[in-house]
C-alpha positions in Angstrom: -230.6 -68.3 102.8 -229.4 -65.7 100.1 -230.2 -67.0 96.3 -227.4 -68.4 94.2 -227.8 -65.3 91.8 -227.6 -62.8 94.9 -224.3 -64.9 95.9 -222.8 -64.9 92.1 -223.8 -61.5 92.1 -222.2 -60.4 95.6 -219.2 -62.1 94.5 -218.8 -60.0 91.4 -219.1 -57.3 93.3 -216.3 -58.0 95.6 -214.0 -59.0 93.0 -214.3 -55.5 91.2 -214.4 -53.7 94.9 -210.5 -54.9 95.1 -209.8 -53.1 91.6 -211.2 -50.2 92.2 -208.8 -47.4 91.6 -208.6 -45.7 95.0 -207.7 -48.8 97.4 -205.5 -49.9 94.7 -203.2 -47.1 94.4 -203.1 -46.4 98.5 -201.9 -49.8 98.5 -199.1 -49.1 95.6 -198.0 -45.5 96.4 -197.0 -43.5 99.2 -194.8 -40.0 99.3 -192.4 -40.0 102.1 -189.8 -37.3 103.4 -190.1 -33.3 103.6 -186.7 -31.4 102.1 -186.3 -34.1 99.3 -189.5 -36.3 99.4 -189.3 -39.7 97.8 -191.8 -41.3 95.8 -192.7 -44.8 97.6 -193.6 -47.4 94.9 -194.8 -50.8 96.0 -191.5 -50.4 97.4 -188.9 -49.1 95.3 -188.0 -45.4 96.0 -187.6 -42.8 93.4 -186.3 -39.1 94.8 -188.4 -36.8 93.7 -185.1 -34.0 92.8 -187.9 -31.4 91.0 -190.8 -31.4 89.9 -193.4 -34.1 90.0 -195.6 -34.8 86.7 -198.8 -36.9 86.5 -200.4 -37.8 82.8 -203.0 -40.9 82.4 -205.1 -42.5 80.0 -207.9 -45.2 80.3 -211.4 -46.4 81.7 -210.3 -46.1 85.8 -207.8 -43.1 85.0 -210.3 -41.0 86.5 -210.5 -42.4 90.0 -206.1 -43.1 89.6 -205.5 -39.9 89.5 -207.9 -38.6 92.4 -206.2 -41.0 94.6 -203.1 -39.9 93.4 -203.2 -36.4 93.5 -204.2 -36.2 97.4 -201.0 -38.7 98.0 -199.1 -36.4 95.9 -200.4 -33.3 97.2 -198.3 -30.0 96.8 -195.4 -31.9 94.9 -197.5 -32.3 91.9 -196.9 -29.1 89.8 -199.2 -30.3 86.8 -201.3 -33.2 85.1 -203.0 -33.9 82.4 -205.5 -36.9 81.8 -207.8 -38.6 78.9 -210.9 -40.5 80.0 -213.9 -42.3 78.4 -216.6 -39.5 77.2 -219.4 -38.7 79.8 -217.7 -40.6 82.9 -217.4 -37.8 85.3 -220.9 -36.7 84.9 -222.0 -40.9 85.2 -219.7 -40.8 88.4 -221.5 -37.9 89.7 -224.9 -38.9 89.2 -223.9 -42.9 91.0 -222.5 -41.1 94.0 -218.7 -41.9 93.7 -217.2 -38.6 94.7 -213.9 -40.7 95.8 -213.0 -41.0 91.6 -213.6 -37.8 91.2 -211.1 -34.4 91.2 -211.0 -31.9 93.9 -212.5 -28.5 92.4 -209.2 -26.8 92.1 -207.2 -29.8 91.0 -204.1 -29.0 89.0 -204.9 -32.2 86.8 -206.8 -31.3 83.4 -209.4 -33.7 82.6 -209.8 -34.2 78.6 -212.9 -36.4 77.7 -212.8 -38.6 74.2 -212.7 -41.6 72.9 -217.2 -42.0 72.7 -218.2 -45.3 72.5 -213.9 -46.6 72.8 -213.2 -45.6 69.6 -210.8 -42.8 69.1 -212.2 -39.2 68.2 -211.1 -35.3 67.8 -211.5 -34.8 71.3 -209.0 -37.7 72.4 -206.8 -36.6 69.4 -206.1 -33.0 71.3 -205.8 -35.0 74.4 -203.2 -37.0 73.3 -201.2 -33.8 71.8 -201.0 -32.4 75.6 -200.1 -35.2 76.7 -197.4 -35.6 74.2 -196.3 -31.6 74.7 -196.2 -32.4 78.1 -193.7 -35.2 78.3 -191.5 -33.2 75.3 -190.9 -30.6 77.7 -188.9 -32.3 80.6 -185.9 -32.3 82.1 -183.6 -34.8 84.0 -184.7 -33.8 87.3 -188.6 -34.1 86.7 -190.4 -37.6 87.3 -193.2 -38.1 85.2 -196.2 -40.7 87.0 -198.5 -42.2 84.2 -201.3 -43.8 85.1 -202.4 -46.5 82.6 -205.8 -48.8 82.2 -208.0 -50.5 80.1 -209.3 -48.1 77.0 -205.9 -46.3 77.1 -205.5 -47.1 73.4 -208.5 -45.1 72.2 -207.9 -42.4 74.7 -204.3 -41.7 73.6 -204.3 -41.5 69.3 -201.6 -39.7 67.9 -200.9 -41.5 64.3 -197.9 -41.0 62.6 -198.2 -38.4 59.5 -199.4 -38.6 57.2 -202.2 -41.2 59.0 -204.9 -38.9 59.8 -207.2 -40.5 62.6 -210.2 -41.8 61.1 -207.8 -43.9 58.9 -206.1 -45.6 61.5 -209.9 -45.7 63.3 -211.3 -47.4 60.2 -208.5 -49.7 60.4 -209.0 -50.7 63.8 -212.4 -51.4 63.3 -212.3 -53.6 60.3 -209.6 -55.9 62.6 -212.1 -55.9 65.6 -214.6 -57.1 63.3 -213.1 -59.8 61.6 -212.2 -61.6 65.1 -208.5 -60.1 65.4 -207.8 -60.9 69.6 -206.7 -57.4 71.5 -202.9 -58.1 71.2 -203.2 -58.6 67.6 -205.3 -55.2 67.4 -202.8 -53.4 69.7 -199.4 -54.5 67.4 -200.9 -52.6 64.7 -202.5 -49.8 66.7 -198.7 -49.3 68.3 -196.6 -49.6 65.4 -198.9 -46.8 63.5 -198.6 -43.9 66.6 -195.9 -41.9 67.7 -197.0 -42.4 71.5 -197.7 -46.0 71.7 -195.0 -48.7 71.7 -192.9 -46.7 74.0 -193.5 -43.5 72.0 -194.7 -41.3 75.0 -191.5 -42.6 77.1 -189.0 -42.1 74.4 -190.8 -38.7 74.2 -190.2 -37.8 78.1 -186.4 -39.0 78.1 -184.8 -37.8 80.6 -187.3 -37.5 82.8 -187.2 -40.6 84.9 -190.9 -42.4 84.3 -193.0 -44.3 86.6 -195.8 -45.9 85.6 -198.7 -47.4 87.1 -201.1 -49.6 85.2 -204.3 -51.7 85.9 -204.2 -54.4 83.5 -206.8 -55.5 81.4 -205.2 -57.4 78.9 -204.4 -61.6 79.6 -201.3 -62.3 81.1 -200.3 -58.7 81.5 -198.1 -58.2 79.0 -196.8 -54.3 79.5 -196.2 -53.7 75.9 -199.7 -54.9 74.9 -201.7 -52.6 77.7 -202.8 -49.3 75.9 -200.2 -50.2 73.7 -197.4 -50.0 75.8 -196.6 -46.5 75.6 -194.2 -46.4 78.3 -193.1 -50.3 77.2 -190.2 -51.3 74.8 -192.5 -53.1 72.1 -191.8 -56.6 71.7 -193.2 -56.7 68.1 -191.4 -55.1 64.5 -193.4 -53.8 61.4 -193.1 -58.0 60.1 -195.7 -58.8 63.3 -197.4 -55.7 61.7 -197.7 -57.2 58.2 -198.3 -60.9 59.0 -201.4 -59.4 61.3 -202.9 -57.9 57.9 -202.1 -60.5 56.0 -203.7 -62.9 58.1 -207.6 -61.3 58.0 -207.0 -60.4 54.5 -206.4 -56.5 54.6 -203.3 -55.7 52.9 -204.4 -54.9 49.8 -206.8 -52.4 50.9 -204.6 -50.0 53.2 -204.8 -46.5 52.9 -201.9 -45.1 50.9 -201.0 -42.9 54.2 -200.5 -46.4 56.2 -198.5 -48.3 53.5 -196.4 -44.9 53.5 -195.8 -45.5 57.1 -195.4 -49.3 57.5 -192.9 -48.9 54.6 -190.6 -46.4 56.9 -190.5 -48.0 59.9 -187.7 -49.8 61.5 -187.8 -53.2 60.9 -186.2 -54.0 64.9 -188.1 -53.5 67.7 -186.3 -51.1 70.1 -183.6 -52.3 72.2 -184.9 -52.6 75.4 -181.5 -50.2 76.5 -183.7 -47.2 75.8 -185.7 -47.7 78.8 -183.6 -47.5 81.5 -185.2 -44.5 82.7 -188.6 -45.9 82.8 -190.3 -48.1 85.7 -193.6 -50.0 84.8 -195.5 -51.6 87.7 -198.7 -53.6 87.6 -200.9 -52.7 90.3 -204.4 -54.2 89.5 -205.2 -57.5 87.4 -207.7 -59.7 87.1 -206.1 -62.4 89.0 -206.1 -60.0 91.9 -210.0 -59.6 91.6 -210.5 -63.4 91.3 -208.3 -63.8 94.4 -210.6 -61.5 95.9 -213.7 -63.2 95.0 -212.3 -66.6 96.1 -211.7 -65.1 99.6 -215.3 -64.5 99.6 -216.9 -67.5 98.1 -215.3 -69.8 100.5 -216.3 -67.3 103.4 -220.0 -67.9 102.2 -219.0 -72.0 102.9 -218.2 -72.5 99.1 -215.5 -75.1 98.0 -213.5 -72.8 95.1 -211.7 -73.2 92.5 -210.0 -70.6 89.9 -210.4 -72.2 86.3 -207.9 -69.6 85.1 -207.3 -65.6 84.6 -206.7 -66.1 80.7 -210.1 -67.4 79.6 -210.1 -66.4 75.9 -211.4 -67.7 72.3 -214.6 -67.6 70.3 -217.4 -66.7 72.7 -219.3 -70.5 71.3 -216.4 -72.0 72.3 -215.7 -70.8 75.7 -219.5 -71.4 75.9 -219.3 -74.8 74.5 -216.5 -75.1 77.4 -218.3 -73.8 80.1 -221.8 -76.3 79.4 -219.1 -79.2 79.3 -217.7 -78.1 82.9 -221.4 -77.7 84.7 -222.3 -81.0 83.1 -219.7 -82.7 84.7 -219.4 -81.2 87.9 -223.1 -82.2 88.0 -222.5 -85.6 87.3 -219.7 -85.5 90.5 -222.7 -83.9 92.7 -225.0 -87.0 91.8 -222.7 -89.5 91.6 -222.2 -90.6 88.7 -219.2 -88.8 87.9 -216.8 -92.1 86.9 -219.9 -93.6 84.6 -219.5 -93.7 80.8 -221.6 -90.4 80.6 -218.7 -88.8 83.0 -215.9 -90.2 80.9 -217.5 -88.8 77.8 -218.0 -85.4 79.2 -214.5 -85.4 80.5 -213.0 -86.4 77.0 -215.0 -83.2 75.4 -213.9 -81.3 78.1 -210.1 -82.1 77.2 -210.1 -81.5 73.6 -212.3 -78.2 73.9 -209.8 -77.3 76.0 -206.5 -78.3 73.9 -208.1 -76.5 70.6 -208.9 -73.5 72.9 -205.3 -73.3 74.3 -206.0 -70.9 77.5 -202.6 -69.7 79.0 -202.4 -71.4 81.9 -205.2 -73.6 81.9 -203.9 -77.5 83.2 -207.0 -79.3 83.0 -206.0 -82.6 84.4 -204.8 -80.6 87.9 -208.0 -78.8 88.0 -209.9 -81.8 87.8 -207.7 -83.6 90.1 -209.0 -81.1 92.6 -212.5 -81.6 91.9 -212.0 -85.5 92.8 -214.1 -86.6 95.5 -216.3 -83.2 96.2 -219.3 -84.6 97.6 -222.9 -82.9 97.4 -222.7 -81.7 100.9 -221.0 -78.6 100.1 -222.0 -76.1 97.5 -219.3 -75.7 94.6 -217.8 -72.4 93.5 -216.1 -71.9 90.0 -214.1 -68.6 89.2 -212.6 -67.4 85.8 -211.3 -64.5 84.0 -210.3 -63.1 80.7 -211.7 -61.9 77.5 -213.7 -63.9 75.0 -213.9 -62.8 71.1 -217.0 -62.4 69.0 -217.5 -62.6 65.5 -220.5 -60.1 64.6 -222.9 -61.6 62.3 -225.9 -59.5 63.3 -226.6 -56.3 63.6 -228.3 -56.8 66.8 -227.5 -55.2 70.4 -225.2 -57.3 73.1 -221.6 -57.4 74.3 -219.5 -60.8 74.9 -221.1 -61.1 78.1 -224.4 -60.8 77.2 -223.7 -63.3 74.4 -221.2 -65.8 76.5 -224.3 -65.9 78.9 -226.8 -66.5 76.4 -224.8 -69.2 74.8 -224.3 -71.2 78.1 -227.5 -71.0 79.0 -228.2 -72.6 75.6 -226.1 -75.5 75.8 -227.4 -75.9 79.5 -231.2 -76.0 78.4 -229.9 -78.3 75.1 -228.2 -81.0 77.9 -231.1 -80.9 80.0 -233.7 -82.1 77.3 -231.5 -84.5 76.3 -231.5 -86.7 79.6 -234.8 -88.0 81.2 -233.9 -87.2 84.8 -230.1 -86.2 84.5 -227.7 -84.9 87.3 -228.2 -81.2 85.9 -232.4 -81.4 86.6 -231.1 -82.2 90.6 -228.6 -79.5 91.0 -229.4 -75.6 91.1 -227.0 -74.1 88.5 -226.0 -70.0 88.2 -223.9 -68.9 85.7 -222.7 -65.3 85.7 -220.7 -63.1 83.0 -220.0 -59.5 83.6 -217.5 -57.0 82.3 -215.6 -55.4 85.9 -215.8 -51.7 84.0 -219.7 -52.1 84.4 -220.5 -51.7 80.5 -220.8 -55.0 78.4 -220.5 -53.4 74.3 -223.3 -50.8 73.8 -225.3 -51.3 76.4 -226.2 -50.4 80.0 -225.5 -54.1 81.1 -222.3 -55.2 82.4 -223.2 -58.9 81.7 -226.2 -61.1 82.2 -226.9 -64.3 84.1 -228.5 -67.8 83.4 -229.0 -71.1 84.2 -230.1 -74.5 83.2 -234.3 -73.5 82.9 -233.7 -69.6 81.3 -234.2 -70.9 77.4 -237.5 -73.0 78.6 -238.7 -69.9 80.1 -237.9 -67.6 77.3 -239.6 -70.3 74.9 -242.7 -70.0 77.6 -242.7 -66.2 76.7 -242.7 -67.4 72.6 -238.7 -66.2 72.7 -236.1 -68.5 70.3 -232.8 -67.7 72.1 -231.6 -68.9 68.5 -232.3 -66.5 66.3 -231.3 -64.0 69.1 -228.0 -64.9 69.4 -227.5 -65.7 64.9 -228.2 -61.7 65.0 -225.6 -60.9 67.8 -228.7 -59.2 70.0 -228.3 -61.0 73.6 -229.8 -57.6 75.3 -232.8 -57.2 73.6 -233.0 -61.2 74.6 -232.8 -60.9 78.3 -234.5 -57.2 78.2 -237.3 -59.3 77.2 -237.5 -60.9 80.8 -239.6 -58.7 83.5 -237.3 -56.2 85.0 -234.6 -57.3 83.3 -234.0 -59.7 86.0 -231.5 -62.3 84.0 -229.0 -58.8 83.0 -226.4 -57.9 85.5 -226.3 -54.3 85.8 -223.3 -52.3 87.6 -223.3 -48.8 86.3 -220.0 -48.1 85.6 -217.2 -48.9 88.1 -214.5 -46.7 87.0 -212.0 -49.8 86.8 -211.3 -52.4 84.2 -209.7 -55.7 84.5 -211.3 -57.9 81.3 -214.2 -60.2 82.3 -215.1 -62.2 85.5 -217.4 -65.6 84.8 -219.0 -67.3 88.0 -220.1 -70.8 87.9 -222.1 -71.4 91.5 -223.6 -75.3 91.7 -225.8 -76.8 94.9 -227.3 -79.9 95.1 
């Protein structure tokens, strides 16, 4: 019988097949008709009365657009797309010719954005991209493909911002804990593209856009930034953001300058009526995937949630609590005072953590009564948030893993001969674009005996993880055997966690 690490790992695998860009846009887009063809959109039509446009931004952009150019075929006069630095030559070398353009494509292919963090290159990217849309007319229809990484790969600051400003900016936010929508309000309100910018820009053109989502509860004006999305937030949301991790008093003169100018509404959402945003990847749609797949392999499974977010100790802290009791469930002593304990640490983790769409008491309600006989299956998804104290090398994954796998090997010295020494435990964190922070992991896994093995090998997980460098800990192991590694996938949809127990 397969391993619970080769099943964590196949279900991972699964869950990120779904996403990938190709399958996913067949399914969403189809061209239909000769004399006037009509663009088929997960079932709203658009006539295509010219000419047909394609621009894109983001991690999976690559593989949108190669999937979208054969639907499109001769219709498409022109495109013009922004992806991460390096990707088509990593493509190459992994074999996936499917993400990559014909040789005599009429989409140009602008790489930027090295290590997600806006540069020159993406700078001139974003200026085609921006002449491009300037230049339409009424009859045109202008297809923007949007994922993951789209904010980096589409910077275009408002003057008299120059780039690494607004990149220094960004940074400082990131590294004081601010949560991707918070860094995306003040990323949109400083460009001229974001926040609806590029479809402002394209008016009249009639704009269809497809996105992969990779932000928690897919909000469209929080993807990328929203730049074909009326933005929900003013300059205030802006200001409160800085306020909050203590950088308003040391803005660039070029941003106060800006912030100062800008209109204190958001945009009437009446600006947009010639723009159609359409979600057609997500991470629910990978974990519904992976489900499929886990109770194929005789699994009983459960989604925890698509929104899994908060400090990486926390969501760790969360995660240790879970296994602990499901163990207790598997052994039977689930409605003992140790069960009733766990449970009540489980519920106010939970309350302080706040997880959209998280209801605890119905989740646990399902788990009533699961027996030993059949293995159990957890699923989650989202994006955790790590404050860097160290100047060591890891991503959240890494660290998320790390930290489980801590609290796991804590519990287990704790109790004599406890439910979680008699079950077999995986855990599994992974990033579905293949690359977890600086590193050629997407994730890592462990389980209840990984610390008592490092210690064997004279490794304190501790002072790993108080210097933020998870890889170098589980680089330590032979062949690297506890990291998940992917390559990259050419898709993004946040984080997918697997919690696998047998008795």
């Amino acid at each position: 019988s397969m391993s619970l690490r080769e099943h964590a790992l196949s279900l991972f695998r699964s869950a990120v097949g779904t996403v990938r860009p190709a399958p996913m846009l067949k399914r969403a887009l189809k061209l239909q008709g000769e004399g006037c063809p009509q663009l088929l959109v997960k079932g709203r039509v658009f006539p295509v009365k010219r000419d047909l446009y394609l621009v894109g931004f983001g991690k999976a952009v690559l593989g949108m657009a190669a999937a979208a150019e054969e639907i499109l075929g001769e219709h498409l006069m022109r495109g013009i797309i922004t992806v991460p630095l390096g990707i088509q030559e990593s493509l190459q070398r992994a074999g996936m010719q499917e993400m990559l353009l014909k040789p005599h494509s009429r989409i140009q292919v602008i790489e930027g954005a090295k290590n997600n963090l806006p540069d020159p290159e993406a700078l001139r990217g974003a200026g085609a991209i921006r002449e491009l849309a300037e230049g339409l007319t009424a009859d045109d229809l202008l297809l923007v493909l949007i994922s993951g990484g789209g904010s980096a790969l589409l910077p275009a600051p408002i003057p008299p911002i120059l780039l690494e400003e607004k990149e220094k900016l960004t940074k400082m936010l990131a590294s004081r804990g601010a949560a991707i929508q918070e860094l995306n309000t003040v990323r949109k309100t400083l460009s001229l593209l974001k926040g609806g910018g590029l479809a402002r820009l394209a008016y009249p053109a009639q704009v269809v856009s497809l996105i992969l989502s990779d932000v928690i509860g897919d909000p469209l004006d929080i993807i990328a930034s929203g730049p074909t999305a009326a933005s929900s937030h003013s300059v205030q949301d802006c200001h409160q953001i800085l306020a909050k991790y203590n950088l308003l008093h040391s803005l660039p003169e070029s941003v106060e300058t800006v912030l100062s100018s800008s209109p204190t509404k958001p945009t009437a959402a009446g600006d947009f009526s010639h723009v159609c945003n359409i979600i057609i990847g997500s991470n629910t749609l990978a974990l519904d995937e992976a489900k499929r797949q886990a109770e194929g392999l005789g699994y009983t499974t459960l989604i925890l949630s698509a929104a899994v977010c908060g400090d990486v100790g926390r969501v760790a802290m969360l995660y240790c609590q879970l296994i602990h009791l499901l163990c207790l469930g598997f052994t039977g002593l689930g409605d003992e005072p140790q069960g009733s304990e766990v449970r009540g640490n489980l519920l106010q983790l939970v309350a302080e953590l706040d997880i959209p769409g998280l209801n605890l008491a119905e989740f646990l309600q399902a788990l009533q009564g699961l027996g030993p006989d059949k293995p159990l299956c957890i699923l989650a998804g989202g994006e955790t948030t790590v404050q860097l104290q160290g100047t060591g090398k890891g991503g959240r994954n890494q660290e998320l893993a790390l930290r489980v796998g801590l609290g796991l090997h804590k519990a287990l010295s704790a109790e004599a001969s406890g439910p979680l020494g008699s079950c077999e435990v995986i855990f599994l964190s992974g990033g579905t674009d293949g690359q977890d922070g600086p590193t050629g992991a997407a994730g890592a896994f462990c389980g209840p005996e990984l610390v008592a093995e490092a210690l064997r090998e004279g490794l304190d997980a501790e002072s790993f993880l108080s210097n933020n460098d998870s890889y170098t800990f589980f680089s330590h192991f032979q062949r690297g055997r506890h990291l998940l590694v992917t390559g990259l996938t050419g898709t993004n949809v946040m984080d997918i966690q697997v919690v696998l127990i047998r008795a």
